[in-house]
DRENDO-1510 file (C-alpha; in Angstrom, 1 decimal, always signed):
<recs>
REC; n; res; u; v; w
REC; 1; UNK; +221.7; +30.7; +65.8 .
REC; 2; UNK; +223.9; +28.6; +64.0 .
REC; 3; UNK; +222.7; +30.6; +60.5 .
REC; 4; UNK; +223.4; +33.8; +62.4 .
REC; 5; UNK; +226.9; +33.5; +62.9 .
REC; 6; UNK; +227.9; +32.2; +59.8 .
REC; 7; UNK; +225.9; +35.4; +58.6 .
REC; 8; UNK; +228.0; +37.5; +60.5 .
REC; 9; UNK; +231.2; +35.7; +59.7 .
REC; 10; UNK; +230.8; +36.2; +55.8 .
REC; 11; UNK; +229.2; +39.8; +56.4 .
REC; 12; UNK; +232.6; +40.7; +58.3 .
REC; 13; UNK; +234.7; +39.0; +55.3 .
REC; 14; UNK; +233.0; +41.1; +52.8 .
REC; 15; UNK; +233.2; +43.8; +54.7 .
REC; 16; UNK; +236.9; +43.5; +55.4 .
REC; 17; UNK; +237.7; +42.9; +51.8 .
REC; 18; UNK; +236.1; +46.1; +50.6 .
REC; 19; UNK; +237.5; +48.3; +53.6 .
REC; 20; UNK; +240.9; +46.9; +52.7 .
REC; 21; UNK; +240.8; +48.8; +48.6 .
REC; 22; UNK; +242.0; +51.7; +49.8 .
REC; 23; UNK; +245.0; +53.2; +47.7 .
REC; 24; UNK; +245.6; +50.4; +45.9 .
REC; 25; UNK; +246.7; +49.0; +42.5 .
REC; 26; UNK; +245.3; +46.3; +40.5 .
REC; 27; UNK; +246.8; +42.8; +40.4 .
REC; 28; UNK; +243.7; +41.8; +37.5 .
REC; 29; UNK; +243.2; +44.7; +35.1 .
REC; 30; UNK; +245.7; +46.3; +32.5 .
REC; 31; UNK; +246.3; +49.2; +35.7 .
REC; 32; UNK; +248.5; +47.1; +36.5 .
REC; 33; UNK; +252.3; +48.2; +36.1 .
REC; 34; UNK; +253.5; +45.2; +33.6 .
REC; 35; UNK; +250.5; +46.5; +31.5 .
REC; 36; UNK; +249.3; +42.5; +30.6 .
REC; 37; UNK; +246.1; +41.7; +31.1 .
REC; 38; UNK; +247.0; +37.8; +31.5 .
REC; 39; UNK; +243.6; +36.4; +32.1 .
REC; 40; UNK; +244.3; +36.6; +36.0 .
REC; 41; UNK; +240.9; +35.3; +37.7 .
REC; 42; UNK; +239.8; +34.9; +41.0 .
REC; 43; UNK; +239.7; +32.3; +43.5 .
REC; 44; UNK; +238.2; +29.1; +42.5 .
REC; 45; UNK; +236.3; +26.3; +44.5 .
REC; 46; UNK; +239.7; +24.0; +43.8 .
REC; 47; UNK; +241.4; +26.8; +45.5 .
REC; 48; UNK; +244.3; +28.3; +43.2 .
REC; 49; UNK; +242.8; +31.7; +40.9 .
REC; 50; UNK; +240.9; +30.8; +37.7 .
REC; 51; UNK; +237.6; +30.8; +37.1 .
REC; 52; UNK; +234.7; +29.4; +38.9 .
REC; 53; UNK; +235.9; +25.4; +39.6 .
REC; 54; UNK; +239.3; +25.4; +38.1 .
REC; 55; UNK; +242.6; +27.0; +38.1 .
REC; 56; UNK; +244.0; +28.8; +34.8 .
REC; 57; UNK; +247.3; +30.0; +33.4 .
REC; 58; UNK; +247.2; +33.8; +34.8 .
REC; 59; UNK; +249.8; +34.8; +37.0 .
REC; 60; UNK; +250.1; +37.8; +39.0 .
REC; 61; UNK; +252.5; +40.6; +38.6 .
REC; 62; UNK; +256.0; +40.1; +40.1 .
REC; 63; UNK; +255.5; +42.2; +43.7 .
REC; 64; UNK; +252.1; +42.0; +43.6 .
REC; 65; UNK; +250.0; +40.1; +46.3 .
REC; 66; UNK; +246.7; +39.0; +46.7 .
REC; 67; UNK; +244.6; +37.4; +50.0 .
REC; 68; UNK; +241.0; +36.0; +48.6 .
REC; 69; UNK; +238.0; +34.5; +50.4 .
REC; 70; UNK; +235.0; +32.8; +49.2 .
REC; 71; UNK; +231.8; +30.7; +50.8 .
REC; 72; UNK; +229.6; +28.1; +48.8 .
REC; 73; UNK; +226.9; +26.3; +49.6 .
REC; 74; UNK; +225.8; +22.9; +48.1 .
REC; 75; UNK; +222.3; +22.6; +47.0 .
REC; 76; UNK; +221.3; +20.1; +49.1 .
REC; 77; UNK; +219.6; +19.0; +52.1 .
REC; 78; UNK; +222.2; +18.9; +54.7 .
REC; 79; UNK; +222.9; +22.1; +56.5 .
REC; 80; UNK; +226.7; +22.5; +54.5 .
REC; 81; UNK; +228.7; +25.2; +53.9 .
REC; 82; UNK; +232.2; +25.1; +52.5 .
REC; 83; UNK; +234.9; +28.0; +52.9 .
REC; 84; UNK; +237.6; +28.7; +51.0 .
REC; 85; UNK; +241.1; +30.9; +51.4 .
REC; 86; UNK; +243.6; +32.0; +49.2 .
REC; 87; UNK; +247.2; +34.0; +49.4 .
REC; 88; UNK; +249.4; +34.6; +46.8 .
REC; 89; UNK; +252.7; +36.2; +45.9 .
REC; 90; UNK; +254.3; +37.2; +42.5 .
REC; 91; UNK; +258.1; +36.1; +43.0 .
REC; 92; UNK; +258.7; +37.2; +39.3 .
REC; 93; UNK; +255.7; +38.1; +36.6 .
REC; 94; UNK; +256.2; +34.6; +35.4 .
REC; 95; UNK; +256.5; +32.6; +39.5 .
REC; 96; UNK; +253.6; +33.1; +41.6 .
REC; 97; UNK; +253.4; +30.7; +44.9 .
REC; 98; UNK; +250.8; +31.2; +47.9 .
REC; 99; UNK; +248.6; +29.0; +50.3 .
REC; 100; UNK; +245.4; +27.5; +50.0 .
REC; 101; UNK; +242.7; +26.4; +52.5 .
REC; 102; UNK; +239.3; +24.8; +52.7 .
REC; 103; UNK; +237.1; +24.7; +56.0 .
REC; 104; UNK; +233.8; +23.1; +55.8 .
REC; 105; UNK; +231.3; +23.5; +58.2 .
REC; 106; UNK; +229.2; +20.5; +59.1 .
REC; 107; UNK; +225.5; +20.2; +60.6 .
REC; 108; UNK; +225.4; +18.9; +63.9 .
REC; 109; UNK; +228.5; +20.9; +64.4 .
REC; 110; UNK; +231.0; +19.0; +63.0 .
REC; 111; UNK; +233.7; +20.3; +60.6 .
REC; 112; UNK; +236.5; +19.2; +58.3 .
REC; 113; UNK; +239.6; +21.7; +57.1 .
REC; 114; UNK; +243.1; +21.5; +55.3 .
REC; 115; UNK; +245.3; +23.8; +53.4 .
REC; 116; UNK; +248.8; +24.0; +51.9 .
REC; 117; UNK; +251.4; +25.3; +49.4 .
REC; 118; UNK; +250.5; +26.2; +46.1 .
REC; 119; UNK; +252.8; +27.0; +42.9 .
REC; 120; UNK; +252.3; +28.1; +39.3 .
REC; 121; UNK; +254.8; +28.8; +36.5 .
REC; 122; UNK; +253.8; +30.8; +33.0 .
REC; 123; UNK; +255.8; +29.4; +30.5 .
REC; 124; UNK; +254.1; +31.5; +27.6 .
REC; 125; UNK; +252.5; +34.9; +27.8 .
REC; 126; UNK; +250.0; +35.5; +25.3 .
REC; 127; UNK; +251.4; +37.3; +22.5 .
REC; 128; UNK; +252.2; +35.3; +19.1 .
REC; 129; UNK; +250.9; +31.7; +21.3 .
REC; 130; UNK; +248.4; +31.3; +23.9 .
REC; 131; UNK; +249.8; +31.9; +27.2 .
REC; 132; UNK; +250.3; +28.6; +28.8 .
REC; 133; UNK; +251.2; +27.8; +32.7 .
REC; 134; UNK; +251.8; +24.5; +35.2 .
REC; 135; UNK; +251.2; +24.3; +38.6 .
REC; 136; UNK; +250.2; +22.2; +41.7 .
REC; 137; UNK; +248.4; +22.6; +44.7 .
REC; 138; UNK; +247.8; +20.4; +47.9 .
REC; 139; UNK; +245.6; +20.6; +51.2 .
REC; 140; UNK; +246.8; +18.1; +54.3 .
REC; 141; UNK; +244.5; +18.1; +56.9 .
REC; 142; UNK; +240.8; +15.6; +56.9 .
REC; 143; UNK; +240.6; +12.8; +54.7 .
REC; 144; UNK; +237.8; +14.4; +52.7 .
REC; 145; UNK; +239.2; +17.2; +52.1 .
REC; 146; UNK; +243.2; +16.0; +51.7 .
REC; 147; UNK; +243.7; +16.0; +48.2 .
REC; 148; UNK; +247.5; +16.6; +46.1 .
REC; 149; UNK; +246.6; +18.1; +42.3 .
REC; 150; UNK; +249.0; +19.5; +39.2 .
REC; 151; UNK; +247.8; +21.5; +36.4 .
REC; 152; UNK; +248.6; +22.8; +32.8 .
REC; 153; UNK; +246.5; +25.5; +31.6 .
REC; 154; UNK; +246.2; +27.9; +28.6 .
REC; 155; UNK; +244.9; +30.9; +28.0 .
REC; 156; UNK; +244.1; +33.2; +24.5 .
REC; 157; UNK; +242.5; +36.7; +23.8 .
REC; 158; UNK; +240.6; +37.9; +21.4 .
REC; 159; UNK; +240.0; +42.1; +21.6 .
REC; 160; UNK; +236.8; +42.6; +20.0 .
REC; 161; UNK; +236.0; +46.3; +20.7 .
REC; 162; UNK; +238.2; +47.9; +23.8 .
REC; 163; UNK; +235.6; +50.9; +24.4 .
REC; 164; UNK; +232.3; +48.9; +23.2 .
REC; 165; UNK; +230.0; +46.9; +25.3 .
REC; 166; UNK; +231.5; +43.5; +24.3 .
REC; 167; UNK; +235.7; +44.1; +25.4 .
REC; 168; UNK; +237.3; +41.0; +24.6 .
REC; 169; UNK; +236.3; +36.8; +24.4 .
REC; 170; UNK; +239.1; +34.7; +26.1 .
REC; 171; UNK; +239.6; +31.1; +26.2 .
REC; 172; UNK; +240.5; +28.5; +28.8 .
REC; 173; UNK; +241.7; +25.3; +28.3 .
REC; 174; UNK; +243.5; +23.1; +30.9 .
REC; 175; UNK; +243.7; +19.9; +32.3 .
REC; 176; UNK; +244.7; +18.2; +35.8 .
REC; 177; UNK; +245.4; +15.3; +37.9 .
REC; 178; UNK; +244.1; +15.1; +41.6 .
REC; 179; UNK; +245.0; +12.4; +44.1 .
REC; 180; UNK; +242.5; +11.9; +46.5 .
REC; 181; UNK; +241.8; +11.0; +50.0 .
REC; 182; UNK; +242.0; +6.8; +49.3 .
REC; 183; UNK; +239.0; +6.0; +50.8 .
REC; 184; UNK; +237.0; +7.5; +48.3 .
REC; 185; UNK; +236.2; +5.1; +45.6 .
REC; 186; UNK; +238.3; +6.4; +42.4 .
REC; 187; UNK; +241.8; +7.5; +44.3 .
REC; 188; UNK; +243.4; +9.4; +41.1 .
REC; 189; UNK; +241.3; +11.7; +38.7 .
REC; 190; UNK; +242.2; +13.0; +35.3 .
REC; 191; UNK; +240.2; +16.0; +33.9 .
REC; 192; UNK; +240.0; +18.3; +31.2 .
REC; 193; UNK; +238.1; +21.5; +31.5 .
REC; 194; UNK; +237.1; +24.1; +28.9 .
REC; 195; UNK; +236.1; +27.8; +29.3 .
REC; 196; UNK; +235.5; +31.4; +28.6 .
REC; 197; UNK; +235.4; +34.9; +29.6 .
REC; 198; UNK; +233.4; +37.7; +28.3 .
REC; 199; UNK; +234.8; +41.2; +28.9 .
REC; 200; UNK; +231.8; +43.8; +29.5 .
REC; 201; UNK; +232.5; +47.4; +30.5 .
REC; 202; UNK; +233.9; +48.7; +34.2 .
REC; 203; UNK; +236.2; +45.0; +34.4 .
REC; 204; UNK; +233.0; +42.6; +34.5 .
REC; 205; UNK; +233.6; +39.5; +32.8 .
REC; 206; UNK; +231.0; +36.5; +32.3 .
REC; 207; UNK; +232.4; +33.5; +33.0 .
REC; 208; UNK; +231.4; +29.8; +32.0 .
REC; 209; UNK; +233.1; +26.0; +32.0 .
REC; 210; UNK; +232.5; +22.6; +32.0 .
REC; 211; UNK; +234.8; +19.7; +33.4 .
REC; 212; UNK; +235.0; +16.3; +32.1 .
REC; 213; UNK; +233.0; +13.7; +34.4 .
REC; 214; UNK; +234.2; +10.9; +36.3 .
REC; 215; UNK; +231.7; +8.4; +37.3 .
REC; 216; UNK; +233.0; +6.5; +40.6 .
REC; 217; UNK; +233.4; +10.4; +41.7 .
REC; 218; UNK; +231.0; +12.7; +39.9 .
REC; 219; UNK; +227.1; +12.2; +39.7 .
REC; 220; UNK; +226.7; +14.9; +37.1 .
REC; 221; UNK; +228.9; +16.5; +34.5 .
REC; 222; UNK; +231.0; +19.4; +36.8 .
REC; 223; UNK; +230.3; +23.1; +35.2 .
REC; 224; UNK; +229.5; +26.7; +36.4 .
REC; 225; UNK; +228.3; +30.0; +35.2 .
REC; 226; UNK; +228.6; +33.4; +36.9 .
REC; 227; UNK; +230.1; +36.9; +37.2 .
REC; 228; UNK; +233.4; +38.5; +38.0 .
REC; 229; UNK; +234.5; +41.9; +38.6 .
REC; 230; UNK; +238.2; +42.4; +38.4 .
REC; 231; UNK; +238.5; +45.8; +40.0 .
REC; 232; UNK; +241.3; +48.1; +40.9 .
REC; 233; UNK; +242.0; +46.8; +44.4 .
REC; 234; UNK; +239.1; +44.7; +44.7 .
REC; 235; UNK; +237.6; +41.8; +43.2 .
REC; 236; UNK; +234.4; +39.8; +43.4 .
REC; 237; UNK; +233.1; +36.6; +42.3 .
REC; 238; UNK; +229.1; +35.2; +42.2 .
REC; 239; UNK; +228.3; +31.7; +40.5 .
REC; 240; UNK; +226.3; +28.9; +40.0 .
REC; 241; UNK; +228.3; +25.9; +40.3 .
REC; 242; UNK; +227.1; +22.2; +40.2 .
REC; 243; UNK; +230.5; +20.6; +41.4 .
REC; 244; UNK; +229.4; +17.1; +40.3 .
REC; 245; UNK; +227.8; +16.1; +43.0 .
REC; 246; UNK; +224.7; +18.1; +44.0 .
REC; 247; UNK; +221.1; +18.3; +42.2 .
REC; 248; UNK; +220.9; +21.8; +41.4 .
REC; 249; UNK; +224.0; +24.5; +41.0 .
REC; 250; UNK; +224.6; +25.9; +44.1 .
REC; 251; UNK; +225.4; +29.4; +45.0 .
REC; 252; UNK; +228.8; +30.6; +45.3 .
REC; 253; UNK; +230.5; +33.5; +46.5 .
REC; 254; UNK; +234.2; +35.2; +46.5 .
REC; 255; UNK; +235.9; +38.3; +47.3 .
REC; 256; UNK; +239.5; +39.3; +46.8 .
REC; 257; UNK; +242.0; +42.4; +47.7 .
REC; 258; UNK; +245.5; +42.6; +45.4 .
REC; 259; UNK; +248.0; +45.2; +46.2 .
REC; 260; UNK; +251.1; +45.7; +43.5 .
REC; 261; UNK; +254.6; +47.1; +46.2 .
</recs>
C-alpha cells in the first residue's frame, strides 16, 4: 500500500509538470529571449540546478521562473525514498534566488524534511572566459537533513556542430563547502567536483561528474551519469547516481516547468 501511494504521488508530479508546458517559453534552451544558452541545468540531488549531484554556474533569465521536482531512491535495503523541490526566480539575468526542500520518506513510516533560501550570482558569462557564478544554499528542518553550503562554479562551451548529431561539449567545474548536521562525524566538508555535458539533437544532453571523497562522510567516490532534456517549457532529468554512500548507483528522477513573463 505504502508503494502504491508513493506511485501515485510521483505519477501526479509528472503528470502535473507536463500538463503545466502549455504556451510557454524556455528558461534552458537558446528560445529563450536573452538568447544565451548558459549551461542552465536542472534540479540536482543537493537541491540548487546543475547537473545530477551538484549545483553549476547557470542562471536563469531575468523574469523567468522555474518550480522543479524530483524523487531518488538509494540502492539499498531499507525501504528509502528521498524527494526533492525546487523554485526559482531570475531577479536580473545575472541574480537568481529561490527555495529549496528535501522530504525523505522513511520505512516504518517515519520521515525527515527541511528546506530554505537559496541564492546564486554570475559574475562572468561565457564569452572571452568561462562563465563563472557563487552561491549558497541551506535547509533548516531534521538534523539529517539540516545542512548550510556555498558554492563557486564555472562553466565553458565548446560548439562542435549546431545541426549535427554531436551539438556542443561543455565543462563544469566547481567547488563547495557544506556544514553539516554536528552529529555526523566530519561536521564541515570541502569538495571539488568536475563535469560535462554532451549536447545531442531536440535539447538532450548526457551528463556525467564525479565529486571528491570524504572518508568520515563518504563510503565511495560520489559520481553520476544520466540524461537531460532541456525543453521549451519542460524539462526532465534520469540518472544513476551513487551519492557516496550506497552500493550500487541508484535511480533518480526530476522534472521541471520554466515560464519567461
Amino acid at each position: 500500500m505504502k508503494t502504491y501511494r508513493l506511485g501515485q504521488r510521483v505519477l501526479g508530479g509528472v503528470l502535473l509538470g507536463i500538463s503545466l508546458t502549455a504556451l510557454s517559453t524556455s528558461v534552458w534552451a537558446d528560445e529563450a529571449s536573452d538568447g544565451y544558452e548558459g549551461g542552465r541545468g536542472l534540479i540536482t540531488l543537493e537541491g540548487p540546478s546543475g547537473m545530477l549531484i551538484n549545483p553549476t554556474s547557470g542562471t536563469i533569465p531575468e523574469k523567468a521562473s522555474t518550480v522543479q521536482y524530483c524523487v531518488y531512491f538509494p540502492n539499498n535495503k531499507n525501504d528509502v525514498v528521498g524527494h526533492g523541490l525546487m523554485g526559482a526566480y531570475g531577479i536580473t539575468d545575472d541574480l537568481e534566488v529561490g527555495l529549496v526542500g528535501t522530504y525523505v520518506d522513511i520505512d516504518k513510516g517515519n520521515s525527515l524534511d527541511g528546506g530554505g533560501p537559496m541564492i546564486r550570482y554570475r559574475i562572468l558569462k561565457d564569452e572571452k572566459y568561462p562563465q563563472v557564478s557563487v552561491g549558497a544554499y541551506s535547509k533548516f528542518g531534521d538534523d539529517p537533513i539540516k545542512k548550510y553550503g556555498v558554492f563557486c562554479a564555472a562553466y565553458k562551451r565548446f560548439p562542435i556542430d549546431e545541426e549535427g548529431t554531436l551539438r556542443s561539449v561543455g565543462i563544469h567545474v566547481g567547488i563547495k563547502n557544506l556544514w553539516l548536521d554536528s552529529s555526523l562525524p566530519q561536521d564541515t566538508t570541502f569538495s571539488g567536483y568536475f563535469g560535462g555535458e554532451f549536447q545531442l539533437p531536440l535539447r538532450v544532453y548526457v551528463v556525467g561528474e564525479v565529486q571528491t571523497k570524504h572518508s568520515d562522510v563518504n563510503a565511495h567516490v560520489p559520481y553520476a551519469f544520466g540524461l537531460q532534456w532541456r525543453a521549451k517549457g519542460i524539462a526532465i532529468s534520469t540518472a544513476g547516481i551513487q551519492n557516496g554512500n550506497v552500493g550500487d548507483p541508484s535511480f533518480y528522477f526530476g522534472i521541471g516547468y520554466g515560464h519567461q513573463f
